[in-house]
N, C-alpha and C positions, 0 to 999 in steps of 0.2 A: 449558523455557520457549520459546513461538514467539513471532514478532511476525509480523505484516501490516506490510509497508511502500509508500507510493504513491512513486515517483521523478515528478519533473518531464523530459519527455526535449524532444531537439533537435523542433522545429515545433511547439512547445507541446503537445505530448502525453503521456497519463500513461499508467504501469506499474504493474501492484499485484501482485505475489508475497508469498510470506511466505519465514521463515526461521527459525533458530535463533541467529544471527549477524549483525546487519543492517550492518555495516560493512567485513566480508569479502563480503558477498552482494554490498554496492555496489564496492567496491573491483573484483569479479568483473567486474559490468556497465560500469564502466570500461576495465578493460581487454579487452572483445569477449567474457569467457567465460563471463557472464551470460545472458539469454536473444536466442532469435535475434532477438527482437522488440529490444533493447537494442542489437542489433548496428546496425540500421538506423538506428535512433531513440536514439542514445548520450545518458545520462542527464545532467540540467546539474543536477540538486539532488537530494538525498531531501526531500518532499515534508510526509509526514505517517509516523507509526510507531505504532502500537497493537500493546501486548503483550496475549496470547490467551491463556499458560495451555498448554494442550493442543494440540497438532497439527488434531485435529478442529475445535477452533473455530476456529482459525487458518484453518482450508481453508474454513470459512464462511464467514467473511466476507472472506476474500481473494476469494471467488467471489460472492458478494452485491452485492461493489462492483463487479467485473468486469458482471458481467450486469445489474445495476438502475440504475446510473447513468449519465446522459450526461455528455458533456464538461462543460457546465458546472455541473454538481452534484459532477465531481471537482473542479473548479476552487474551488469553496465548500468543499469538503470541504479542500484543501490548505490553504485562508488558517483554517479553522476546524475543524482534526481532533475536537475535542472533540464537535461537532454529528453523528457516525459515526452514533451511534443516534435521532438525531432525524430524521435525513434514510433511516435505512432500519430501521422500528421493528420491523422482525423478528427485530431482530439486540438488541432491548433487553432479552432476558431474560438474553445472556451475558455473564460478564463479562470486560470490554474495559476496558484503562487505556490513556490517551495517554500517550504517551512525548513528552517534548520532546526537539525538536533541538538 
């Protein structure tokens, strides 16, 4: 099972990886040995979580939110995980469950 996870990082910016573990993965990004990007931008929340299923879909849409979205279409996307496939309907044929925090 993967998930895509969005963190909330320091100067209100967002992080979207995925994983197999998303609370070891933040755990990691806490303490610096997460991505370099986490290192600059230290995470204050996990954001949003959708589990994927497969590694493949997971790298889709970890990579769909990266490249299709602005900042504040992640910021809609944080307060409304569920809206994932609304706001990017290419991603509506797979299937995606939100995970609550």
């Amino acid at each position: 099972m993967y998930y895509v996870y969005m963190l909330r990082c320091r100067g209100g910016v967002y992080y979207t990886g995925l994983t197999v573990d998303v609370a070891r993965r933040y755990q990691a990004h806490l303490t610096g040995k997460g991505a370099k990007f986490t290192r600059s931008y230290p995470p204050e929340a996990i954001a949003a979580v959708w589990r994927c299923g497969d590694k493949g879909t997971a790298a889709r849409v970890e990579y769909t939110i990266k490249k299709h979205l602005t900042h504040w279409q992640k910021q809609q996307l944080s307060a409304a995980p569920e809206t994932l496939q609304e706001l990017l309907p290419q991603l509506a044929k797979l299937e995606i469950e939100v995970c609550r925090r």
